[in-house]
C-alpha positions as CSV (number, residue, x, y, z in Angstrom):
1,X,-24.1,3.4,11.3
2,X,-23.4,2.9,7.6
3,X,-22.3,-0.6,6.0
4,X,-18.7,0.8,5.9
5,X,-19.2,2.3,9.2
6,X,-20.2,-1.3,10.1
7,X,-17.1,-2.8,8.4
8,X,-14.8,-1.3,10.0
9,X,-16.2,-1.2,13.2
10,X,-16.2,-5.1,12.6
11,X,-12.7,-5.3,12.0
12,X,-11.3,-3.2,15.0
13,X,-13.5,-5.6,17.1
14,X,-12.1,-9.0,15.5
15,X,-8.8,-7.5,15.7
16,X,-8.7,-7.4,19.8
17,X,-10.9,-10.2,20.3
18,X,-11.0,-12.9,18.0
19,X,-8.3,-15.6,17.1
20,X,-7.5,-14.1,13.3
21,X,-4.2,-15.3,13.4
22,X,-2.9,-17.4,10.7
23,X,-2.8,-21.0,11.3
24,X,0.2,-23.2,10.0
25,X,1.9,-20.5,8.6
26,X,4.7,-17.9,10.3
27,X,6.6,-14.6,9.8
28,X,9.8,-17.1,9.2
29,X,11.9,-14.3,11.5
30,X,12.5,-17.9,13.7
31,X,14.1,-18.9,10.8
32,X,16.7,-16.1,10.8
33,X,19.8,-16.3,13.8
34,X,21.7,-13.1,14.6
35,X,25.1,-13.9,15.3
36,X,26.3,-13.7,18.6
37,X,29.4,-10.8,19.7
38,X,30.7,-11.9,23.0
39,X,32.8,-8.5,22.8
40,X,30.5,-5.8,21.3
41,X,32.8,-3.1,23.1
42,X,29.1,-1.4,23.6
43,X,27.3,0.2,26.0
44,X,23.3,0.7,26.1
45,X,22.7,4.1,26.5
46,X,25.6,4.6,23.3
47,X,23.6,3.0,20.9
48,X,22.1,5.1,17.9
49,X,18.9,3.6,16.8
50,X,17.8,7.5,15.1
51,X,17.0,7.5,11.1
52,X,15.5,9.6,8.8
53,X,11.9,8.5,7.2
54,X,10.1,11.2,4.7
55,X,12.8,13.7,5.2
56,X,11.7,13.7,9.4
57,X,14.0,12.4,11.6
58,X,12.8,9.4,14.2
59,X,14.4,8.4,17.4
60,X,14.2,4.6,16.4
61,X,13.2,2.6,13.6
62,X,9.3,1.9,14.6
63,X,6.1,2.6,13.4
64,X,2.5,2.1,14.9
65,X,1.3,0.8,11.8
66,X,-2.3,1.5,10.0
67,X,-5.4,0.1,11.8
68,X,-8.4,2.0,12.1
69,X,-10.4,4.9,11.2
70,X,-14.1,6.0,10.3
71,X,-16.0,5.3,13.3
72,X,-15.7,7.6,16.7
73,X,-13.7,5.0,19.0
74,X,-11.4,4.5,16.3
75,X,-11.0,8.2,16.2
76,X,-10.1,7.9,20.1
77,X,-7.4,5.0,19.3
78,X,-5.8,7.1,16.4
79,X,-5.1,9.9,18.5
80,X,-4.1,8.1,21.8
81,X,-1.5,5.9,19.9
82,X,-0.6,8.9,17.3
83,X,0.5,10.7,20.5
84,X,2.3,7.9,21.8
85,X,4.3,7.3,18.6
86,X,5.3,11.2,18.6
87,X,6.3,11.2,22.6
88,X,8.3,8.0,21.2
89,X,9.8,9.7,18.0
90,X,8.0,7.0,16.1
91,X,6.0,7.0,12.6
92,X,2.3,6.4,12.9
93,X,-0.2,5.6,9.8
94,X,-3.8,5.7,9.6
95,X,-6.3,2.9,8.8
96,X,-7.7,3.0,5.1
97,X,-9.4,6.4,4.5
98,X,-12.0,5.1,2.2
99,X,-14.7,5.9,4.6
100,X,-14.1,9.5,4.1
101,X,-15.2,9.6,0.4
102,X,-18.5,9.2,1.0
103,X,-19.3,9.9,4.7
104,X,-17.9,13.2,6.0
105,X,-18.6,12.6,9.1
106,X,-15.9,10.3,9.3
107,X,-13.3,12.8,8.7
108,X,-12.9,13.2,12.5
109,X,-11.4,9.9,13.1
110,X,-8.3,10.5,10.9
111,X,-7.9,13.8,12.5
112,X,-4.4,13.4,14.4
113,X,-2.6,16.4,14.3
114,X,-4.5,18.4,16.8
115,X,-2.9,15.2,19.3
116,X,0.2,14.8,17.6
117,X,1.3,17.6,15.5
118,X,5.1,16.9,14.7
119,X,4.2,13.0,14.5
120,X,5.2,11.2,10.8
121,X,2.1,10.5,9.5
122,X,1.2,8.0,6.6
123,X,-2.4,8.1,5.5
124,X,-4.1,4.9,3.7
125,X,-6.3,4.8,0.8
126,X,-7.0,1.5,-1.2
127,X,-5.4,1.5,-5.1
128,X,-8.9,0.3,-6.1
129,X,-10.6,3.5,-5.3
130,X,-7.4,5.4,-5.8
131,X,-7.7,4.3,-9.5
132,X,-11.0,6.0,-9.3
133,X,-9.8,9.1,-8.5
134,X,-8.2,12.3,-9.8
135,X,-5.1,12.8,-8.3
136,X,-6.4,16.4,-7.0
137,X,-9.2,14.1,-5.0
138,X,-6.0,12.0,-3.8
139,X,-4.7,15.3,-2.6
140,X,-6.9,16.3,-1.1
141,X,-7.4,13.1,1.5
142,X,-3.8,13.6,1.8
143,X,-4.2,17.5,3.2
144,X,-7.3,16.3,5.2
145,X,-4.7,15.3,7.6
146,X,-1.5,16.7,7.1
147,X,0.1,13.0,6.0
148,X,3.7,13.2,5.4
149,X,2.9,10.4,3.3
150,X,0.4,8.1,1.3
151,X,-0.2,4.2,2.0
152,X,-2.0,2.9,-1.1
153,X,-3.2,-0.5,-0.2
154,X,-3.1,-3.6,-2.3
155,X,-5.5,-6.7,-0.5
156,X,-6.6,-8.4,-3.2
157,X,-6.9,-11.9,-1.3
158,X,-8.9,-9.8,1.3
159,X,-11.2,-8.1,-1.2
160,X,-12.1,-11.5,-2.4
161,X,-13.1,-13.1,0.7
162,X,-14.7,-10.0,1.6
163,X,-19.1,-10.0,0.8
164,X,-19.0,-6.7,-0.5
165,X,-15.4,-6.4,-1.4
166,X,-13.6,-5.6,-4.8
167,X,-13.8,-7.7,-7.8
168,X,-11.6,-6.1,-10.2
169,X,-7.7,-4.7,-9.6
170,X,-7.0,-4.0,-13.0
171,X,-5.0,-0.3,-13.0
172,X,-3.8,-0.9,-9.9
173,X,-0.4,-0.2,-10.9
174,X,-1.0,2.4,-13.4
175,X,-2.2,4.6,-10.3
176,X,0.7,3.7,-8.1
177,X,2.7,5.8,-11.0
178,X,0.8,8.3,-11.5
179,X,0.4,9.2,-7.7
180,X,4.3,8.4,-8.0
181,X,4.4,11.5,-10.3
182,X,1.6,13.7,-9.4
183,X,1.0,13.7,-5.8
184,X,3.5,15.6,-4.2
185,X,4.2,13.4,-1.1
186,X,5.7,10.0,-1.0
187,X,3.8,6.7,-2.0
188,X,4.1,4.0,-0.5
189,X,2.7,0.6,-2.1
190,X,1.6,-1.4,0.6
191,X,0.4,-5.0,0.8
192,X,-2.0,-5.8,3.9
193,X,-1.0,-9.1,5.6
194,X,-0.2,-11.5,1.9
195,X,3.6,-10.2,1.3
196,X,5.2,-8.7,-1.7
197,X,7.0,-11.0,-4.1
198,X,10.6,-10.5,-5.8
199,X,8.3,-10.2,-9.0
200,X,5.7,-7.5,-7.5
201,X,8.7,-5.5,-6.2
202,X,10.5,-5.3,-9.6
203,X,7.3,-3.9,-11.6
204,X,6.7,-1.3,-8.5
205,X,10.4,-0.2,-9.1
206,X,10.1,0.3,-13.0
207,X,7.0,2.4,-12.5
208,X,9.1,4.5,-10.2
209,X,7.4,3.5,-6.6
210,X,10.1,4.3,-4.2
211,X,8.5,3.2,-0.9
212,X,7.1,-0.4,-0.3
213,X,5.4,-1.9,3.1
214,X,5.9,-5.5,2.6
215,X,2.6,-6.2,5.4
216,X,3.6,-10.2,5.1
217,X,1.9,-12.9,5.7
218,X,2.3,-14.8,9.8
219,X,0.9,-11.9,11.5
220,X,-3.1,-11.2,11.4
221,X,-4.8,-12.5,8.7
222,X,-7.3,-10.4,7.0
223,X,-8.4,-13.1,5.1
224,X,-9.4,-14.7,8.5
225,X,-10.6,-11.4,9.4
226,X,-13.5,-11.1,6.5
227,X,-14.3,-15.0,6.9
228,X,-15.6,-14.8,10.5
229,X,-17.1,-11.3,9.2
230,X,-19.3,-13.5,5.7
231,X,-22.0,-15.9,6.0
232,X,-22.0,-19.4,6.7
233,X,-22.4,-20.5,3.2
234,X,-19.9,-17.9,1.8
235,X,-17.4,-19.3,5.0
236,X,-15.6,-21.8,2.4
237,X,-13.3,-19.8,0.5
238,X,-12.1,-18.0,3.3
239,X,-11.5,-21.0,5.2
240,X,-9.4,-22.4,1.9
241,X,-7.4,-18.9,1.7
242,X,-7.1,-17.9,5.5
243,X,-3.8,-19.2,5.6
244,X,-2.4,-17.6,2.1
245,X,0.2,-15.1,1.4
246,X,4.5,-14.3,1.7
247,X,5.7,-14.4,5.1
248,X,6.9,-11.2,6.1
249,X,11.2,-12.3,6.3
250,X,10.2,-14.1,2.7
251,X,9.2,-10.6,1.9
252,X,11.7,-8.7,2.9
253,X,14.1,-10.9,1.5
254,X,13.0,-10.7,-1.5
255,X,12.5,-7.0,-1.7
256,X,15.4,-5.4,0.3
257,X,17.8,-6.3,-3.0
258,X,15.7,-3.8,-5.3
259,X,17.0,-0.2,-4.3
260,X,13.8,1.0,-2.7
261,X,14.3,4.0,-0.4
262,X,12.4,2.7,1.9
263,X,11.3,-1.1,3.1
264,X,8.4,-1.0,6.0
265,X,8.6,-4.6,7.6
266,X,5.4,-4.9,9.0
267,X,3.0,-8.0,9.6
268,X,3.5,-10.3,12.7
269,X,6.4,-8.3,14.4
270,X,5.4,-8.6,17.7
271,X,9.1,-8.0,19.6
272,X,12.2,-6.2,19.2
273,X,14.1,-9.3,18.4
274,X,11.6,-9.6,15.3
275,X,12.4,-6.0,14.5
276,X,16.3,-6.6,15.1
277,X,16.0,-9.2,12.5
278,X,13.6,-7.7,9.9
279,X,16.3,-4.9,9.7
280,X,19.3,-7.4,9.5
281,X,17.8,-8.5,6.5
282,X,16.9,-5.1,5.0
283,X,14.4,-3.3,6.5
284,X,14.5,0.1,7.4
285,X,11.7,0.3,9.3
286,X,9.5,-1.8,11.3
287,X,5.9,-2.1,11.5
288,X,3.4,-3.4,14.5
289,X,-0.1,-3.2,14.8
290,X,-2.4,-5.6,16.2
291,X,-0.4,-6.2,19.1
292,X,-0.3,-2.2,20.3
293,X,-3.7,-1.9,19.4
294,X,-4.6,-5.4,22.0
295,X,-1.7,-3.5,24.4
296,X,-3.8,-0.2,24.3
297,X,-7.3,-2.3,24.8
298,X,-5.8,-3.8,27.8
299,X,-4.0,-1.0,29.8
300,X,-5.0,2.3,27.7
301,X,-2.4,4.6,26.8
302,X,0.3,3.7,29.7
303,X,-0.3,-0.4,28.5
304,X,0.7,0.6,24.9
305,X,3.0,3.1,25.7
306,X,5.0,0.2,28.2
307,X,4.6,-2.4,25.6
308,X,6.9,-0.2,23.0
309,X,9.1,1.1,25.2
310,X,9.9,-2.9,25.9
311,X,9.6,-3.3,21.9
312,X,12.2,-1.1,22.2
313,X,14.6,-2.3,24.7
314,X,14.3,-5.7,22.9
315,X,15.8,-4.1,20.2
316,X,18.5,-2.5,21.7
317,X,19.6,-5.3,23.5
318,X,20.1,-7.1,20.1
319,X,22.1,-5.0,18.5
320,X,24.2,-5.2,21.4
321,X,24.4,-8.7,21.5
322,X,25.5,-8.8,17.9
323,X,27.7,-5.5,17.8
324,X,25.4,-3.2,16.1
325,X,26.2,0.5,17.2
326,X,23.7,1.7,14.9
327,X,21.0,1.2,12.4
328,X,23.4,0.8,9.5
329,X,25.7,-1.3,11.5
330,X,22.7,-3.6,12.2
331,X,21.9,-4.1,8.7
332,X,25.4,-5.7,8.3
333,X,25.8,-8.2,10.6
334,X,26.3,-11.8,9.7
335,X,22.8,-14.1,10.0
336,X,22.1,-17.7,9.4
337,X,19.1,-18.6,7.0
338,X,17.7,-22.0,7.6
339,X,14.9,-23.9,7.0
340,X,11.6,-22.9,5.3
341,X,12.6,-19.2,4.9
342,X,15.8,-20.7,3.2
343,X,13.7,-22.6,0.7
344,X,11.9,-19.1,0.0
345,X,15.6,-17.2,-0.2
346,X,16.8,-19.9,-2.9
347,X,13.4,-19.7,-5.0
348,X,13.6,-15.6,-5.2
349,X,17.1,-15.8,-6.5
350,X,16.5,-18.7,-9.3
C-alpha cells in the first residue's frame, strides 16, 4: 500500500472508530428554535421536500456527503451508499480524488456509476493540487466518473496538522475561477470541517464561484483526525488546533445572504431536525457523513439505508410542526437565534 494509500485508509478507520469529534465546540443548530404551528393544516404524506441540484431533480434535500476513496474497501462503501443515495433520490459525493493522479489503480474506488447510474454525483479534488493542474487534467478526473459536479476542497488547518500535508495555499482562489470558467461542470468550493466566513464567501462570489459547501466546524474534526494519525512529538499543534474552525449554523449564517446558487450545509448534521434548521437559515441542501458511514459499518447497507430514511422522517415531521409545505416554505419560517450562535450572527453583520 502506498503512503496515500495508507492515508486514507487511516482516516476511513479513525472516522468509525475513534473519538475525532470536536471537544468544547458545536454545530450551534441548538442554538436555533423553529417556531412552533399548532395548526399547520398539513398532512405527511402532502409534504414536498423535491428540489433541483445541478439541473437533476432530488426527492429531498440530502446528500451522502464526500468520505472516502482510493483504497478497495472504500471502493465497496462508495458504491453501497452511492446506491442508497440514488434508491433515495439523494446527492452523493466522492472522497478527495487525489489518489488517482498518481496511482491508477485507485481509479476503481471512485467508480460509481456502474452502481448508481442516475445518482447526482460530486467528485472531490483538493485546490492545492487543482492549482497544479491544467484544467484538461481537471476534466478529465471529472469524466473518470461521470460527476455532475466538482468539490474542490479547501483544509488548510488540516494540511497543517497533517506530517506530510500542504504548506502553501497561495492560488487557491485563482483556480476556483478558472475551473469556474473552464470546466464545464459546476464548482463547488468546499471547506472540510473549519467553516466558511462572511469574508471567504464574498471573495468566492466576486470570482464567480456559484456553489459553496460550508463543511463547519462541531461535527468531525479533521484536525483531530491527522493529530491521532502524527507522532508524539508533532501531537502539540494538533492538540492546540483540534478544536478550531466556524460552526456550521455560524456558517451558513453567514453565507446564505450572498446569492449563491447553491449552500451545502454539511458538518455535524447528524438528524433531520439539524437539517430542518440548516435549511431555515439558508441552506439548500444538507450534508451528512460520518454518521452514515458509522450507520453502514454497523448494519451494512439496510443500517444506513434505515438511518436516512429516519433522517428523513425527522425532517418531515419538522416542517410539519412549523407549517412548512415545502422546501421554500421551510426556508421562511420564523426562528429564534440565541446565545453563542447569536454572538456569531451579530459579528458577521458589523
Amino acid at each position: 500500500m502506498t503512503d496515500i494509500q495508507s492515508r486514507k485508509a487511516d482516516h476511513l478507520d479513525l472516522a468509525v472508530n475513534a473519538d475525532v469529534g470536536f471537544r468544547d465546540k458545536t454545530t450551534l443548530f441548538e442554538c436555533v428554535h423553529l417556531v412552533h404551528d399548532s395548526l399547520p393544516e398539513l398532512a405527511v404524506d402532502g409534504l414536498d421536500t423535491r428540489t433541483q441540484l445541478f439541473g437533476k431533480p432530488l426527492k429531498a434535500p440530502l446528500l451522502i456527503a464526500g468520505m472516502t476513496g482510493g483504497t478497495e474497501r472504500a471502493g465497496e462503501i462508495n458504491r453501497a451508499l452511492a446506491r442508497i443515495a440514488a434508491e433515495s433520490g439523494y446527492a452523493f459525493g466522492l472522497g478527495s480524488q487525489r489518489p488517482m493522479l498518481t496511482r491508477p489503480e485507485t481509479r476503481s474506488s471512485y467508480r460509481v456509476r456502474d452502481a448508481a447510474p442516475d445518482v447526482v454525483l460530486l467528485g472531490n479534488l483538493g485546490a492545492v493540487q487543482a492549482a497544479q493542474m491544467t484544467t484538461a487534467a481537471v476534466a478529465e478526473l471529472v469524466d473518470a466518473v461521470g460527476a455532475d459536479a466538482l468539490c474542490i476542497h479547501l483544509n488548510p488547518a488540516m494540511e497543517l496538522v497533517q506530517p506530510e500535508g500542504d504548506r502553501s495555499f497561495v492560488g487557491c482562489l485563482d483556480v476556483l475561477a478558472r475551473l469556474r470558467r473552464e470546466l464545464g461542470v459546476p464548482v463547488v468550493a468546499k471547506e472540510t470541517g473549519s467553516g466558511i466566513s462572511r469574508k471567504v464567501a464574498e471573495r468566492l462570489r466576486a470570482v464567480g464561484v456559484e456553489h459553496v459547501d460550508v463543511s463547519g466546524a462541531g461535527g468531525t474534526s479533521w484536525v483531530a483526525v491527522e493529530t491521532l494519525r502524527t507522532t508524539p512529538a508533532a501531537r502539540r499543534l494538533g492538540e492546540l488546533f483540534w478544536d478550531w474552525g466556524i460552526p456550521t449554523a455560524a456558517s451558513v449564517l453567514a453565507v446564505a445572504p450572498k446569492g449563491f446558487q447553491s449552500v451545502f450545509a454539511t458538518g455535524g448534521v447528524s438528524n433531520g431536525l439539524e437539517a430542518a434548521k440548516a435549511l431555515a437559515l439558508g441552506a439548500h441542501v444538507v450534508g451528512i457523513a460520518r454518521p452514515v458511514l458509522q450507520a453502514y459499518e454497523r448494519g451494512g447497507e439496510s443500517g444506513a439505508r434505515e438511518f436516512l430514511a429516519q433522517v428523513e422522517r425527522e425532517l418531515r415531521t419538522a416542517m410539519v410542526l412549523v407549517g412548512a409545505a415545502n422546501l421554500k416554505q421551510l426556508r421562511e419560517v420564523p426562528r429564534i437565534i440565541d446565545g453563542r450562535l447569536r454572538d456569531w450572527s451579530d459579528a458577521w453583520t458589523r
